[in-house]
N, C-alpha and C positions, 0 to 999 in steps of 0.2 A: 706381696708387699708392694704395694704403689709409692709413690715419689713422696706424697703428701708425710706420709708415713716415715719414709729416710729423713725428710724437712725435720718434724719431729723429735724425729731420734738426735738427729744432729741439733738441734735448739736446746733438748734436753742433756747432752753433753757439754755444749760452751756454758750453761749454765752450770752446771757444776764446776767444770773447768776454772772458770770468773772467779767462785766462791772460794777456792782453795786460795786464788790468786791475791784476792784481796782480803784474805784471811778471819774470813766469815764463815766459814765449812771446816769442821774438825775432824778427826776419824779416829776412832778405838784401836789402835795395835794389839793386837793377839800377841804376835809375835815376829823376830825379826832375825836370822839366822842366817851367819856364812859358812857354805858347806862345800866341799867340794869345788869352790873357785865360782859358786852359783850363790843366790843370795834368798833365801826364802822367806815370805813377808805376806802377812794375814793380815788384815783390817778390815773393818768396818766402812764400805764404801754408800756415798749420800745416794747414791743411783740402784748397784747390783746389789746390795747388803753385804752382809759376810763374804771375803773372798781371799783366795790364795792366789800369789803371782810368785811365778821364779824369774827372779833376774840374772840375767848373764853379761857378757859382753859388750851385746850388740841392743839387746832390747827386754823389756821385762814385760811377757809372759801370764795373762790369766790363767789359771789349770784348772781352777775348780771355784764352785760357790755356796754359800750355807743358807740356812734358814735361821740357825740359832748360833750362840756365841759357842755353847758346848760342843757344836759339830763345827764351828771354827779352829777350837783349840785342837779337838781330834784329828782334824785334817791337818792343820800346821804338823801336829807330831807326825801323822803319817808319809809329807810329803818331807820331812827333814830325814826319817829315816831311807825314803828312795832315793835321796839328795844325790850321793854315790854313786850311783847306776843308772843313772838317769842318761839317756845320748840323745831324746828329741823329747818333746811335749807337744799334744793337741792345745795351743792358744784357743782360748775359750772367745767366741766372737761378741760383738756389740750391736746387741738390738738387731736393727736391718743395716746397720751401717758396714757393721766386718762379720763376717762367716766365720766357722771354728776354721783352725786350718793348723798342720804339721811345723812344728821348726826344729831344727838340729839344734842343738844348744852349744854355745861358745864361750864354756868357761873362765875366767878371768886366770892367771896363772899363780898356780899356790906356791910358795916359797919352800 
């Protein structure tokens, strides 16, 4: 992956970024679930398509990505039932910009 390539990646990101901001980019919610003090959230992204992210404390977390909306909603149920037992996740990376990489997760505190 050469620089030109990161340049890219990263143009292709503020552009998206821009669009949510100025409220010209929409997205499909699957689904949207607090579990376990984690918060788990499927949508339809304008860049990755289909995707799950777990959010926690500190940061929210890509885990996984679909092709179709059916293996969106399948993934949503599968990762709300690991919701529980979950203590890190592989963060799914971005293009040549971020690498996959391990986090501990930081649950928010349940009542």
């Amino acid at each position: 992956m050469d620089e030109l390539d990161k340049l890219r990646d990263l143009l292709r990101l503020c552009e998206v970024l821009l669009g949510y901001l100025d409220g010209t980019r929409h997205f499909d919610r699957v689904g949207a679930d607090s579990i376990a003090g984690l918060c788990i959230s499927t949508v339809l992204t304008p860049d990755r398509g289909y995707e799950t992210a777990i959010l926690d404390k500190i940061r929210a977390m890509p885990v996984e990505r679909y092709e179709t909306r059916e293996q969106a909603v399948a993934g949503h149920e599968k990762w709300k039932k690991a919701a529980p037992n979950l203590k890190s996740v592989v963060r799914l990376g971005y293009a040549s910009l971020l690498p996959d990489e391990v986090f501990e997760l930081v649950p928010e505190r349940v009542n």
